[in-house]
Every structure is written in structure tokens, then in C-alpha cells.
C-alpha positions in Angstrom: -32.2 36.5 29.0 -30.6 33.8 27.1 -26.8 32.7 26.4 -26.4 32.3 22.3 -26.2 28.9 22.6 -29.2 28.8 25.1 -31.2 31.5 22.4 -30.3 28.8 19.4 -31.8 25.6 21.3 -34.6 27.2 22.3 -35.8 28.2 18.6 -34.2 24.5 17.5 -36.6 23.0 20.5 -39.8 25.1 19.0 -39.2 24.5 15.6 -38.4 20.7 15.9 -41.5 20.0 18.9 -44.5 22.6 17.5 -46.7 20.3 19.8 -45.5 21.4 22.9 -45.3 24.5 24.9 -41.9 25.4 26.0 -40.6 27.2 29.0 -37.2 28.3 29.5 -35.2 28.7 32.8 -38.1 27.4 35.2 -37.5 27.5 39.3 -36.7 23.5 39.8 -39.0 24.5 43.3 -42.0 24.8 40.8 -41.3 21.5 39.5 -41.1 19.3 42.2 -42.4 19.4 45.6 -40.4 18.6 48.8 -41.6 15.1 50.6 -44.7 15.6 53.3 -43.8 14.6 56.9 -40.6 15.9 57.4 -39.7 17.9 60.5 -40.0 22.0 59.6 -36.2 22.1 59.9 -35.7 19.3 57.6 -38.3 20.4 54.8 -37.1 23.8 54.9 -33.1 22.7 54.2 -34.6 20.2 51.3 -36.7 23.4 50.1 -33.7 25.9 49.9 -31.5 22.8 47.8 -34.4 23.3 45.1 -35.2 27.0 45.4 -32.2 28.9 44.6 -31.9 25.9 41.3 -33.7 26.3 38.0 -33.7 23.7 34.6 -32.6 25.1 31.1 -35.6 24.3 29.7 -39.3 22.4 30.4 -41.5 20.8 27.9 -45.3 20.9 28.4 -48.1 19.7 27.0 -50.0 23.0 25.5 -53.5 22.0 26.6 -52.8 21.6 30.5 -49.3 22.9 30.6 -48.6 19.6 32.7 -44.5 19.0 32.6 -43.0 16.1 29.7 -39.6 16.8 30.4 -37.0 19.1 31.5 -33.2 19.6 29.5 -30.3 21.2 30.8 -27.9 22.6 28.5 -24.5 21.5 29.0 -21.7 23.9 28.0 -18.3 23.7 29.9 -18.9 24.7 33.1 -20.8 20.8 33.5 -17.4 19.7 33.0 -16.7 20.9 36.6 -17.1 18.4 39.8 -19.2 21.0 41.6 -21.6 21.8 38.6 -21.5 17.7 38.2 -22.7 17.4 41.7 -25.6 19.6 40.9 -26.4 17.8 37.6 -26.6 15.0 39.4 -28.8 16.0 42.2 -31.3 17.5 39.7 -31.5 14.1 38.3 -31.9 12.0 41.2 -34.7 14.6 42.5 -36.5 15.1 39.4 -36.2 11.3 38.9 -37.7 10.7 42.5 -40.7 13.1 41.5 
């Protein structure tokens, strides 16, 4: 399921935050919610940027699983302008949520 380098920060993450409940390549679509009141052909094109896109890693509190933050593993292919572009729309739509 993992990459090394993904399998490595994941124990380093549990080891270092015992507190909290980790989850590892989560649907970015169960995360965030697309905005209310759009047209049907709107929602659904802001719905299919989210669905297809999933986080490295989410952070939860263990006692109501409620989301503290996600992490995304850079490696080399976030050096890329397309893989940028998706970086940064992950955090400008998690930020907006």
C-alpha cells in the first residue's frame, strides 16, 4: 500500500504523535465538502476536482476521529509544475474548508 518512504513516515508519525489516530491516503472528497448553492453542473465539476484526489496522510483526534491536519509527502515528482498545481489547489481548498 505504501511507497518506503511513505511506510517510514507513517511509523515516524505514530511513534512521534501517540495521541492521535492516523489515517493514511484518505479521499480529499471525504475531507472537505463542495460549497451549497451551486448549479448541479457546477457542483458536480467542483466534486470530480476532489474525488479522483487523496492526502498522504490525516491526523485525527482518537476520541471523535474529527480531522487536525492533513501532510502530503513530497518526493520528486512535487518538483513538477503539474503536480505543483495540484499541491497548490489542495491547499487553497483545504484552506477554504
Amino acid at each position: 500500500l505504501f511507497t518506503p518512504a511513505e511506510g517510514k513516515f507513517l511509523r515516524a508519525l505514530e511513534h512521534a504523535l501517540p495521541e492521535y489516530r492516523v489515517f493514511a491516503k484518505v479521499r480529499v472528497a471525504d475531507l472537505i465538502r463542495v460549497q451549497k448553492g451551486l448549479s448541479r453542473r457546477r457542483w458536480r465539476g467542483a466534486f470530480n476536482r476532489i474525488a479522483m484526489k487523496h492526502v498522504d496522510f490525516v491526523l485525527c483526534r482518537p476520541h471523535d476521529l474529527a480531522v487536525v491536519c492533513a501532510a502530503e509527502l513530497d518526493d520528486k515528482t512535487h518538483e513538477r509544475a503539474k503536480r505543483q498545481a495540484r499541491d497548490a489547489f489542495l491547499e487553497n481548498a483545504l484552506a477554504a474548508a
